[in-house]
Backbone bond lengths (Angstrom), bond angles and torsions (degrees), N, CA, C in turn:
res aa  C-N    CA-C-N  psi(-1)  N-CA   C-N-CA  omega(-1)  CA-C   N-CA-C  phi
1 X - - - 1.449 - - 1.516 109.26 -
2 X 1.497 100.67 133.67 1.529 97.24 164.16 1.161 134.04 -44.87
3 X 1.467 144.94 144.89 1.772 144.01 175.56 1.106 101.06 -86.85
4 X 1.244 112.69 150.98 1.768 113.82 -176.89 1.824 111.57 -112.37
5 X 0.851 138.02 129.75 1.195 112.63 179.40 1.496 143.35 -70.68
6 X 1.106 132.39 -168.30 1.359 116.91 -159.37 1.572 104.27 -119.09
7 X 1.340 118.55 117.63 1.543 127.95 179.55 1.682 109.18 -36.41
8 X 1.857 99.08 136.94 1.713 96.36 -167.69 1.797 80.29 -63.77
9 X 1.572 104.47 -62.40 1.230 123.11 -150.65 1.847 116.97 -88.48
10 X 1.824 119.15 155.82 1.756 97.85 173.98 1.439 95.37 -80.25
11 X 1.509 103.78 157.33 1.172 121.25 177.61 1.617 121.73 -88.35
12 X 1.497 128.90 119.40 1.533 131.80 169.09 1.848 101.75 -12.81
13 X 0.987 106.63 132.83 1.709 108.62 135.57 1.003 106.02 -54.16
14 X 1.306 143.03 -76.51 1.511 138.70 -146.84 1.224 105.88 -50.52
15 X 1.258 99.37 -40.47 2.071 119.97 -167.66 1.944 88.19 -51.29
16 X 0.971 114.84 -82.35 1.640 149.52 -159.17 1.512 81.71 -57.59
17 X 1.405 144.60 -68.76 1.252 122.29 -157.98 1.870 118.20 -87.41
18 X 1.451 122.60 10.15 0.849 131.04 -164.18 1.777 82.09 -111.36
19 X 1.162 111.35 -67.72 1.518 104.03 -175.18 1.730 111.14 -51.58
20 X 1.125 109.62 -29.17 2.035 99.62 165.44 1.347 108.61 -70.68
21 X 1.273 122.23 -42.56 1.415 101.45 -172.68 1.282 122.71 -71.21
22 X 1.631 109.25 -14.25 1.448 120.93 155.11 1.261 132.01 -32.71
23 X 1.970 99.46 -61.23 1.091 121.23 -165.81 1.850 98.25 -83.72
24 X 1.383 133.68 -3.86 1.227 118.35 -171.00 1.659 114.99 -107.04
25 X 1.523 98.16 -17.05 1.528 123.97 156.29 1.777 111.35 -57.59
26 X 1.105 103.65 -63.29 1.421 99.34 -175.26 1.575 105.40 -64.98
27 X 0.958 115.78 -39.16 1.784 116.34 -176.78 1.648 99.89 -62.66
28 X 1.338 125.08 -40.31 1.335 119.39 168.15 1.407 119.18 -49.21
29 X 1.367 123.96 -58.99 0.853 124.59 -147.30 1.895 105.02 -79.93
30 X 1.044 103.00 -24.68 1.808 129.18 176.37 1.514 85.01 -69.65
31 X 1.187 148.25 -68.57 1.174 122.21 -161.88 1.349 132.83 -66.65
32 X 1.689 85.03 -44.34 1.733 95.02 178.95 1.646 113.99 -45.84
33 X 1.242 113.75 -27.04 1.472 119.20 -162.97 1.458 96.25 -76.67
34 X 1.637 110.19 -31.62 2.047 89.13 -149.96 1.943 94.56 -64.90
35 X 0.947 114.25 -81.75 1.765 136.83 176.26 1.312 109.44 -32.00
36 X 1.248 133.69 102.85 1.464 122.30 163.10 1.541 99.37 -113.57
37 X 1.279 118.87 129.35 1.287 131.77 -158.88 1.709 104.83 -119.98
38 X 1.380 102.96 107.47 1.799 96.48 175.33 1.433 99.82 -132.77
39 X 1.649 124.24 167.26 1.231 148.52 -158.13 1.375 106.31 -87.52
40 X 1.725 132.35 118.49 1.092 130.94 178.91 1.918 108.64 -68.68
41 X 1.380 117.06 134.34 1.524 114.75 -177.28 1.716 106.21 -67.17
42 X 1.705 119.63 -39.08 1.170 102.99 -174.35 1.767 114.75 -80.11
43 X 1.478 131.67 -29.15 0.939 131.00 -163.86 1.744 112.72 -101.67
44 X 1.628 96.40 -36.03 1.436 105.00 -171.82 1.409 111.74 81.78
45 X 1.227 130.74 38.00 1.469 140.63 -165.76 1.462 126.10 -115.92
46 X 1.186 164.16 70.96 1.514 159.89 -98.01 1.679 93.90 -85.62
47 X 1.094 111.33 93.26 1.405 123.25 152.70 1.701 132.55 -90.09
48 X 1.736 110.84 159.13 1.937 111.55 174.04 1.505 86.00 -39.94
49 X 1.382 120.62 173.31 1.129 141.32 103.81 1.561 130.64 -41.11
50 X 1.286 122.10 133.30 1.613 126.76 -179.87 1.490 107.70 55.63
51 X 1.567 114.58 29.47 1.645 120.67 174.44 1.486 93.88 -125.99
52 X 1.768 85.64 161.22 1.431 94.13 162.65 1.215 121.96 -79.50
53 X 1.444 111.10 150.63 1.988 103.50 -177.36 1.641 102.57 -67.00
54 X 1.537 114.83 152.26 1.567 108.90 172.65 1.967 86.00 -94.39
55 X 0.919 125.51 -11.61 1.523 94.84 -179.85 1.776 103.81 -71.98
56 X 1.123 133.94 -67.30 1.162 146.47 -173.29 0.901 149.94 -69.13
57 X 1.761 92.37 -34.53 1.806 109.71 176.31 1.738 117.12 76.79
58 X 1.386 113.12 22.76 1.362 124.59 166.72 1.092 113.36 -57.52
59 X 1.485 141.61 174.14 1.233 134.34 111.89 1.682 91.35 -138.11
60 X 1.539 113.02 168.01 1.157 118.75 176.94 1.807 129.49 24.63
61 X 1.110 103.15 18.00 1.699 128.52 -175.72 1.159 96.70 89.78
62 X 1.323 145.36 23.42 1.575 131.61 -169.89 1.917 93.84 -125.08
63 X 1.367 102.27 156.61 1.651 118.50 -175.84 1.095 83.57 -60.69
64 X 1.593 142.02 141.89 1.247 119.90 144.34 1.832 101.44 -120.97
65 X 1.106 126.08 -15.34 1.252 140.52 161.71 1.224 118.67 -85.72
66 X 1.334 146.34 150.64 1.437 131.47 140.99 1.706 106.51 -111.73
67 X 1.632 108.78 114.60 1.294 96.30 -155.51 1.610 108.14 -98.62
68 X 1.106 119.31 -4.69 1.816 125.25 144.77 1.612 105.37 -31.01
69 X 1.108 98.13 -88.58 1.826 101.39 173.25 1.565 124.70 -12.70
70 X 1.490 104.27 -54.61 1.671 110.44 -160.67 1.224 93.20 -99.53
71 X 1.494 135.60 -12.16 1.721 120.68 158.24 1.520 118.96 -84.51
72 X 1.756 113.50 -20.94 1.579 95.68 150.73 1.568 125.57 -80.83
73 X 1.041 116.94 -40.41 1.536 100.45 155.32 1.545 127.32 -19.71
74 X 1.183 119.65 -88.90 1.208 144.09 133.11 1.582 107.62 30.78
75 X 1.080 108.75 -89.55 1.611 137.41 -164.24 1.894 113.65 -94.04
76 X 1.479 101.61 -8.89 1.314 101.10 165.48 1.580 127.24 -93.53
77 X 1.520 117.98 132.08 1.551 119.22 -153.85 1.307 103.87 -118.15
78 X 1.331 125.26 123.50 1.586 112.90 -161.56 1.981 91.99 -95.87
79 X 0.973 126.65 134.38 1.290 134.67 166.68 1.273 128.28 -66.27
């Protein structure tokens, strides 16, 4: 790893706590974006946005899962 060098001068608090709140703003704002979280109509369950719910298997009010199916899948063990 590169060495970093060593500050001529100490650095302000103000300096140092203004640049975190910088850095904790931008980290906010990066998160808020990834996850958008809205309420499925059939289950009422916090699902993606523009996903299917994993509780229900909605999408757009239509089956788009049948989730019977993918828990026998699931749980079946071939010997």
């Amino acid at each position: 790893m590169a060495k970093r060098s060593t500050p001529k001068k100490q650095q302000a608090n103000s300096q140092s706590s203004r640049r975190f709140k910088a850095f904790q703003n931008r980290a906010r704002k990066r998160l808020a974006n990834t996850a958008k979280l809205s309420i499925c109509p059939q289950c009422k369950e916090p699902k993606l946005s523009h996903a299917v719910c994993p509780g229900c298997g909605h999408y757009k009010g239509r089956k788009a899962l049948d989730m019977d199916k993918q828990i026998d899948k699931i749980t079946k063990v071939k010997a």
